[in-house]
N, C-alpha and C positions, 0 to 999 in steps of 0.2 A: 513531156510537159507541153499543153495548151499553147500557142501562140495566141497577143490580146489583142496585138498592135503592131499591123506590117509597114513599111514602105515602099511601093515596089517604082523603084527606077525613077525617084522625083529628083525635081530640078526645082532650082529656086533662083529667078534672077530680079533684081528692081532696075534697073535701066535696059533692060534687053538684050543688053552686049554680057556681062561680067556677070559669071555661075554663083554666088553664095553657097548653093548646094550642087552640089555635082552628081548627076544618077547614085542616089541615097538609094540601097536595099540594106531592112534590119527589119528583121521580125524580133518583137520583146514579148519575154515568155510571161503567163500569167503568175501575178504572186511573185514576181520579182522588183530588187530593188537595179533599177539598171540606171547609170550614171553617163550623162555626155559631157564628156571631158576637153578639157583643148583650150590655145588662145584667144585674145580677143579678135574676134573678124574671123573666126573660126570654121561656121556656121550654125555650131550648135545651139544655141538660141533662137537661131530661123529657125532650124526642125522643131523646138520643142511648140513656137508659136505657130507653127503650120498645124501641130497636131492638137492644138488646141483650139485653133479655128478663128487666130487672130491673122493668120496670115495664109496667103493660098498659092497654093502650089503653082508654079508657072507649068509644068509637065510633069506624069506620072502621079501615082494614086497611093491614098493611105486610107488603110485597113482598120475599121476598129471590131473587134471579134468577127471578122472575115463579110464584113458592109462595110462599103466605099462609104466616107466620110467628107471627102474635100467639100462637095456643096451644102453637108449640114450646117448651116449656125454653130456656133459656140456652145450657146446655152442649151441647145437641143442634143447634144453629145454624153453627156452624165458623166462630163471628166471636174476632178477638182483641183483647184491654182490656188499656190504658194505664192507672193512674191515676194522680194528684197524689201519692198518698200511695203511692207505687211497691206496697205489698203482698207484697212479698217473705217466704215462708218465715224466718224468722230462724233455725231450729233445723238449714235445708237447705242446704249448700253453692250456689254459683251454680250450678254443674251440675246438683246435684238439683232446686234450682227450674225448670232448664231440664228436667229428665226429665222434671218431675209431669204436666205436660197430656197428655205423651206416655202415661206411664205412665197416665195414665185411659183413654185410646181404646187401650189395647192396643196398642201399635206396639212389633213385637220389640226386644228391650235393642242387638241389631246396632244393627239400622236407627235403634233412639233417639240411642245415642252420635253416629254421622257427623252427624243433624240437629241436637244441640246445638253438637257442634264449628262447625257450618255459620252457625249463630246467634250465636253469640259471634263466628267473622269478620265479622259483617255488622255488627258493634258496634264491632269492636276490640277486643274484652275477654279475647281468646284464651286470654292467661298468669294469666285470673284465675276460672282454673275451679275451685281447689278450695280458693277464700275463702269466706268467710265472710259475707254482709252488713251485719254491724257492722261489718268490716273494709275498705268502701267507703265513696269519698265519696256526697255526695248525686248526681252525675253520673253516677257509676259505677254507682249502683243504679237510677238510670232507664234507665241503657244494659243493664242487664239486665231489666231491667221488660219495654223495647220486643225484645227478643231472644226472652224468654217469651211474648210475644205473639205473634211470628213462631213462632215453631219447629214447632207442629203445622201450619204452610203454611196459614191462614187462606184462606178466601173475601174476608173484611172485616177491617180492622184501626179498632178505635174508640179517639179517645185523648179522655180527658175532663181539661180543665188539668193535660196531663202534666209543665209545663213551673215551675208556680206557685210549689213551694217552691225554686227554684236561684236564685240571683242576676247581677246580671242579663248579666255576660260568659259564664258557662257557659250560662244561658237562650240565647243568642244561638250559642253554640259549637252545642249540642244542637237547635236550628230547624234548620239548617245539616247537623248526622247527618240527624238524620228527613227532610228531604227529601231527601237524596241515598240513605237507605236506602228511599224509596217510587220516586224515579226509576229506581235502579237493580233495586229487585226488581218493579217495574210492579204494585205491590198495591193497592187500594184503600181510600183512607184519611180516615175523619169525624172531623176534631177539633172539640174545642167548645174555645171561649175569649171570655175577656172584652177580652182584650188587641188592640185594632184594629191596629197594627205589627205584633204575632206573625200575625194574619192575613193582611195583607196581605206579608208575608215569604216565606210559606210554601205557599199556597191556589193551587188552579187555578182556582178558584171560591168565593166567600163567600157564603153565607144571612144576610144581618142580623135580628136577629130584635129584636119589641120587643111587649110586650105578649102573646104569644104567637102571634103570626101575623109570618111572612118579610115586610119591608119593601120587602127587592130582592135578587134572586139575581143575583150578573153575576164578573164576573171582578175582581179590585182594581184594577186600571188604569180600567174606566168604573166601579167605583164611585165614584170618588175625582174622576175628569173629567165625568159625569153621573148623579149620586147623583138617584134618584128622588125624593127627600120632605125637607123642611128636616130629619128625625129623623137621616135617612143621612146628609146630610150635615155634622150635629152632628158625630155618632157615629163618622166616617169622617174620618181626621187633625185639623188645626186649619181653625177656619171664623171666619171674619167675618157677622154677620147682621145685614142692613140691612131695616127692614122696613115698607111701602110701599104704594098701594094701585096696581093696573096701571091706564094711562091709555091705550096705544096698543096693540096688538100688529100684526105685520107678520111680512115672511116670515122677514127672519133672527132675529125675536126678540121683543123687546115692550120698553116704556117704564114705568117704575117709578117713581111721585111719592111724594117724602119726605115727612114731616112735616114736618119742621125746615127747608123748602125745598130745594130742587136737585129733580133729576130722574135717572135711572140707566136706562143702556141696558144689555141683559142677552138670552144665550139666553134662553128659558123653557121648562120640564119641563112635564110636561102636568098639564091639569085648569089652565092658567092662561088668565085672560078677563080682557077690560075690565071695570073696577070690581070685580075681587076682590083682597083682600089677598092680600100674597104677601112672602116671604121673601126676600133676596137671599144668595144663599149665594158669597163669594169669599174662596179662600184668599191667605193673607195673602203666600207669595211671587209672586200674581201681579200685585204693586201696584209700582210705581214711582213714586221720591220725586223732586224737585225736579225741575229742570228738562226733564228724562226726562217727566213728566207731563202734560205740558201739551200732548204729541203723543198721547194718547190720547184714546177715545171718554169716556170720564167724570173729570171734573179737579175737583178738591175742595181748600179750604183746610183745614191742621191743625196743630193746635201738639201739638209734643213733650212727653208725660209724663214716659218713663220710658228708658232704655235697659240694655236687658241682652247682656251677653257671652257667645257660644255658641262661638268661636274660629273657626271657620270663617263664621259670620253672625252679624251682629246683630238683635235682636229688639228693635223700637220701637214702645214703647206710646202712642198717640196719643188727643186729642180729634176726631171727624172725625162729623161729620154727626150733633152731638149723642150721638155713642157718646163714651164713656172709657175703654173697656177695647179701643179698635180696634187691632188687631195689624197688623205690617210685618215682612216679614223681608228682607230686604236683606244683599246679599255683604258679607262685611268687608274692605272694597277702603280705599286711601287718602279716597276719597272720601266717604265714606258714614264713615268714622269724624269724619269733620267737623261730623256732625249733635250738635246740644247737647239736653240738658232744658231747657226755655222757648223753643226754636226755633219760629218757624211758619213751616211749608214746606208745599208744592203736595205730593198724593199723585194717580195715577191708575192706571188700569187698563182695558182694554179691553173691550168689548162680551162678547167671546167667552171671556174670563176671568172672568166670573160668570155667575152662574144664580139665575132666578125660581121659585121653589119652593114648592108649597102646605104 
């Protein structure tokens, strides 16, 4: 696959001293949806505005279809922006908002109309060309947001928390547009968000960013089953962290000595050795309570905190290896609703259902 959009070795500082971006390298391949993910103060939203040409690189160069980009203008780039605060004209009908980009690059008033019309089908907003923006909901004005974005046929579509102000069934309706409008028109698309589910929902590929350097670039499925660094797999769904010094390692993995005693058999991520500490990273559905447990590689006693109701699972909060806040999630079967607050029950989990993490 094409690379659209490199960055090779950019820095990004606003006072001189303190990196924002730390030597960024990411080539993003054409016809992808790639997602930069991470907290706030991240820097992910410095990249996406460097590559959009709101903001400029302190050092190092960014590639657009392999032409240096940094001193182009904005408008001269043929990238299209999403944002949060949709930015909609108020004084312009949705059509004229859809004319305006046109109308800037000169594309005759013929050829403008058929690509607005074409733009609102790709929305569904068809019968709402000559509303008003005040006269939309908040969904409505982002589905014209991302239609303005499209219309002048972009190279790059940028979207920066396009999704932040809607709540959270239309947020979820709207993941669900935008990627069937990048599947179906094969455009190339960099969202930023802070939202780790909207990523992993929506991405062919996620940048976790922390600190201002990428963590782990991978697809949502191995971030989530082999998260590089305890940070990922914080940062990536819910996480259990048991934390241990390593005592063995071997070929399917290594052996992990508690504090509190026991011992914990685990893949291990790299940079792991005898005698370094290390993190164990296991998410909590892949634990097994009671009797179920005791057939597993690591078997541990636990008394019951707390239980909470999800309808389709339950979430139990246990004491288990000197943690108090150890998470379990467990089907809401007959069985498993039998569990009390003051229970102590066996929990385990398997060798290859955790991971040693530096």
């Amino acid at each position: 696959m094409s690379t659209i959009v490199s960055f090779k070795n950019v820095q990004k500082t606003y006072d001189g001293e303190t990196l924002v971006v730390k030597n960024l390298n990411l080539d993003i391949r054409t016809g992808e949806f790639l997602t930069m993910l991470g907290p706030s103060g991240s820097g992910k939203t410095t990249c996406l505005m460097m590559l959009a040409g709101f903001e400029t690189a302190t050092h190092g160069e960014i590639l657009l279809k392999g032409k240096p980009i940094n001193r182009i203008p904005p408008e001269r780039r043929n990238i299209g922006m999403v944002f949060q605060s949709y930015a909609l004209f108020p004084h312009m009908s949705v059509a004229e908002n859809l004319a305006f980009p046109l109308k800037v690059r000169k594309v005759p008033c013929s050829e403008a109309g058929e690509r607005v019309k074409k733009a609102l089908a790709m929305v569904n907003m068809q019968s709402f060309a000559n509303r008003m923006p005040a006269q939309l909901s908040g969904g409505q004005q982002q589905r014209i947001a991302v239609a303005r974005a499209l219309v002048f046929e972009p190279a790059l579509v940028l979207m920066d928390e396009p999704l932040g102000a809607l709540d959270k069934q239309l947020r979820e309706q709207m993941q669900y547009e935008i990627k069937r409008i990048h599947e179906e028109s094969g455009l190339t698309v960099v969202y930023v968000t802070h939202d780790q589910g909207e990523a992993m929902t929506m991405s062919d590929r996620i940048a976790v960013f922390n600190n201002g350097i990428i963590q782990q670039l991978a697809p949502p499925s191995e971030l989530y089953e082999q998260p590089e660094n305890a940070f990922v797999a914080r940062f990536i769904g819910e996480n259990n962290e048991l934390k241990g010094t390593v005592s063995e390692m071997h070929d399917h993995g290594c052996v992990v000595e508690l504090p509190h005693g026991g011992s914990v058999r685990a893949s291990a991520g790299s940079g792991i050795a005898v005698g370094s500490t290390a993190g164990i990273s296991l998410r909590p559905e892949r634990i097994t309570i009671g009797e179920g447990a005791r057939q597993c590689d690591n078997v541990f006693h636990g008394g019951v905190k707390d239980l909470i109701y999800y309808g389709d699972h339950l979430r139990i909060v246990m004491v288990v290896c000197g943690h108090d806040d150890f998470i379990v999630k467990v089907p809401n079967d007959g069985m498993n609703r039998r569990v009390r607050v003051g229970d102590g029950i066996d929990v385990g989990w398997m060798a290859d259902g955790c991971r040693a993490l530096r």
